[in-house]
C-alpha positions as CSV (number, residue, x, y, z in Angstrom):
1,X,-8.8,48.3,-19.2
2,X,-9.2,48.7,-15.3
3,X,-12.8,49.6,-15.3
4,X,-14.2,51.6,-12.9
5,X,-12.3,51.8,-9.1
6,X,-14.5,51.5,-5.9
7,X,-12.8,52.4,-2.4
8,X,-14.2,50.8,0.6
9,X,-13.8,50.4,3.8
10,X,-13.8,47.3,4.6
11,X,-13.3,45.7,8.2
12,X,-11.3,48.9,9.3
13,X,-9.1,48.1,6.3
14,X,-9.4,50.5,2.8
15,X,-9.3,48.6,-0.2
16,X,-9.6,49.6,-3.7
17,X,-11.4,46.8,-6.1
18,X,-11.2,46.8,-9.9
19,X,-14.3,45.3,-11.9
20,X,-14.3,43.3,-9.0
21,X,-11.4,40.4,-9.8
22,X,-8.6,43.1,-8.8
23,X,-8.5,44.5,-5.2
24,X,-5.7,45.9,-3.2
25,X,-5.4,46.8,0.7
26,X,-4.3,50.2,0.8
27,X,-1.3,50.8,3.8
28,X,-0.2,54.9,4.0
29,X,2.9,55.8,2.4
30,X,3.3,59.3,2.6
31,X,1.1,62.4,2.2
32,X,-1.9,61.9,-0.1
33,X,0.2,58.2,-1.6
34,X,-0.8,54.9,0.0
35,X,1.0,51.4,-1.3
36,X,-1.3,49.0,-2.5
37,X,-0.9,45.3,-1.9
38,X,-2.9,42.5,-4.0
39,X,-5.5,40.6,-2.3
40,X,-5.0,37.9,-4.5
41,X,-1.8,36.1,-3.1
42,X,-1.0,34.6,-6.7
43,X,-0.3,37.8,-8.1
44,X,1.7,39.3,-5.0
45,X,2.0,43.2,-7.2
46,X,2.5,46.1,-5.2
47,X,1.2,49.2,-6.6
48,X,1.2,53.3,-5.8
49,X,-2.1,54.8,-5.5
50,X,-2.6,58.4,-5.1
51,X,-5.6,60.4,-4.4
52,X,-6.2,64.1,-5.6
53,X,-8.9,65.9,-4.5
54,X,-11.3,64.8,-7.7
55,X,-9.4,61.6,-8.7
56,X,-7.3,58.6,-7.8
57,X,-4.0,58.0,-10.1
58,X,-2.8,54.7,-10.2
59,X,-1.2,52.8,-13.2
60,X,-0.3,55.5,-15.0
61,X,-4.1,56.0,-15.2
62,X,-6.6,58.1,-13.6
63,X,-10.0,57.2,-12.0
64,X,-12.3,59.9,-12.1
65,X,-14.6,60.9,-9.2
66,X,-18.5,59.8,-10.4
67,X,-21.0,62.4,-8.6
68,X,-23.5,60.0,-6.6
């Protein structure tokens, strides 16, 4: 439903964009967990990401590493 995840870094800021109409600035929570906050101020949804060494699980989904 998501698509595919790209993580950027973006102005010294790490963001996480969805198909490209969903992105969220990433701020460090705690370990390997950041909280992401919606870029798009009409939706103002907070979200957990987490990032394993060959994924990233976020809404009760996971985002699969894609070798380059």
């Amino acid at each position: 439903m998501y698509g595919e995840a790209v993580v950027q870094l973006e102005n010294e800021r790490l963001i996480v964009r969805f198909n490209q109409y969903l992105s969220f600035e990433l701020v460090h929570w705690f370990g390997d967990t950041f909280l992401g906050k919606t870029q798009e101020k009409f939706l103002g949804w907070d979200e957990y990401f987490e990032f394993k060494p060959d994924r990233l699980e976020v809404f009760g989904a996971s985002f699969f590493k894609r070798n380059p």
